[in-house]
C-alpha positions in Angstrom: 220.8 102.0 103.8 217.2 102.6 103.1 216.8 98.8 104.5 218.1 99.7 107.4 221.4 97.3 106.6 224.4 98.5 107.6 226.6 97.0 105.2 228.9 98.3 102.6 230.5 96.2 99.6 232.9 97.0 97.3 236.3 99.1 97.7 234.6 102.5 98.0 235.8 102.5 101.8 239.0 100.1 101.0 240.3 96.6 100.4 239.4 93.6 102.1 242.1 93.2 105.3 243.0 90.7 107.6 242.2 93.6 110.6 240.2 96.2 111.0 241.5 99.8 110.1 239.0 102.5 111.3 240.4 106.0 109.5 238.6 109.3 110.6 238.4 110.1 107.1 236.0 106.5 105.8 233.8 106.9 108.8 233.5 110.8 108.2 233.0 109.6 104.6 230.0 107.0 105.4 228.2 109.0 108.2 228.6 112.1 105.0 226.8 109.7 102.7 224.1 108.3 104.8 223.5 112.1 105.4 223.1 112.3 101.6 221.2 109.6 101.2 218.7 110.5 104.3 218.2 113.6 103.2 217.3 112.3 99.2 215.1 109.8 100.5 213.2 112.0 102.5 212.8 114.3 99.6 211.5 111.7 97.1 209.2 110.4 99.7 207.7 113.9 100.3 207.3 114.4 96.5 206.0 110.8 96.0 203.3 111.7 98.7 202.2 115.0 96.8 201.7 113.1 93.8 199.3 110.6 95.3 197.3 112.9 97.4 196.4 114.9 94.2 194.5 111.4 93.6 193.0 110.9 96.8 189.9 113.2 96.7 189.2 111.5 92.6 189.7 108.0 94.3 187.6 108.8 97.2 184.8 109.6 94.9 185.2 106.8 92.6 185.2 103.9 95.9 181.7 106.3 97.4 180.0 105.5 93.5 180.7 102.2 93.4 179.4 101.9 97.4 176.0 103.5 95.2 176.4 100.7 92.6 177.2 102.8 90.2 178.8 101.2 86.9 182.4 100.9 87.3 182.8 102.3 83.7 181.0 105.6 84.8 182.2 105.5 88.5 186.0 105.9 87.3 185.1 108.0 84.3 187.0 111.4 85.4 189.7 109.1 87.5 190.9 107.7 84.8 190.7 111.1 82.5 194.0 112.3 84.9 196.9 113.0 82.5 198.9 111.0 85.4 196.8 108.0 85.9 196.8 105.2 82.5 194.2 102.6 84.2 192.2 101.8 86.3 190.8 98.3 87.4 188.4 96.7 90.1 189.3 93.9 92.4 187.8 91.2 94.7 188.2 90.2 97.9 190.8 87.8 96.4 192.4 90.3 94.6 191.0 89.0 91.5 190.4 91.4 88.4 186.4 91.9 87.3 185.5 93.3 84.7 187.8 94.9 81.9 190.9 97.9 82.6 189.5 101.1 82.1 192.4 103.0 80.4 193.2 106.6 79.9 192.9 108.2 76.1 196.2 109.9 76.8 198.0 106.3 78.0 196.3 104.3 75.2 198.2 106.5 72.9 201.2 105.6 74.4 201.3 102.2 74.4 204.9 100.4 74.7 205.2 98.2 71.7 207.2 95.8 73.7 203.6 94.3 75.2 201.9 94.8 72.2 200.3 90.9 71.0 202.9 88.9 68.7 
């Protein structure tokens, strides 16, 4: 649904048939869930919005130092102090990596062991 695909699969609206039986009941049953499901998506997008503009003004001001040439390190220094952010990195044109992750003290602490070396 969020893909804009209107298909359903599986038995939740009946068993595959040779014709097509339209009930009242499935299609006030579907047009109930993609209620449901509009109304949830619209809600996490709203919250996934608040959450990244409370990094916009920080970002800002990191991307105007490093137009002043000021050291990456110190440029993101109180980005990457945000209990919510864990790194921060620069990129190329290319979207290559330079220079080294800058990583939070309260991520670092929290590292998954799962990526930790062998």
């Amino acid at each position: 649904m969020d893909a804009d695909v209107d298909f359903v699969q599986g038995y939740y609206f009946g068993r595959p048939a040779e014709a097509l039986k339209i009930k009242s009941v499935e299609t006030c049953t579907l047009m109930r869930l993609c209620e449901q499901f509009k109304n949830a998506s619209a809600e996490e997008s709203k919250a996934q919005e608040a959450r990244i503009a409370a990094h916009i003004f920080e970002f800002r001001a990191c991307v105007a130092a490093l137009q002043a040439d000021v050291p990456f390190e110190y440029a993101c220094a109180e980005f990457v102090r945000r209990a919510s952010v864990a790194q921060c990195y620069l990129l190329n044109r290319n979207a290559g990596q330079i220079g080294r992750n800058l990583t939070s003290s309260s991520s670092a602490a929290k590292v998954d062991p799962g990526f930790l070396p062998l």
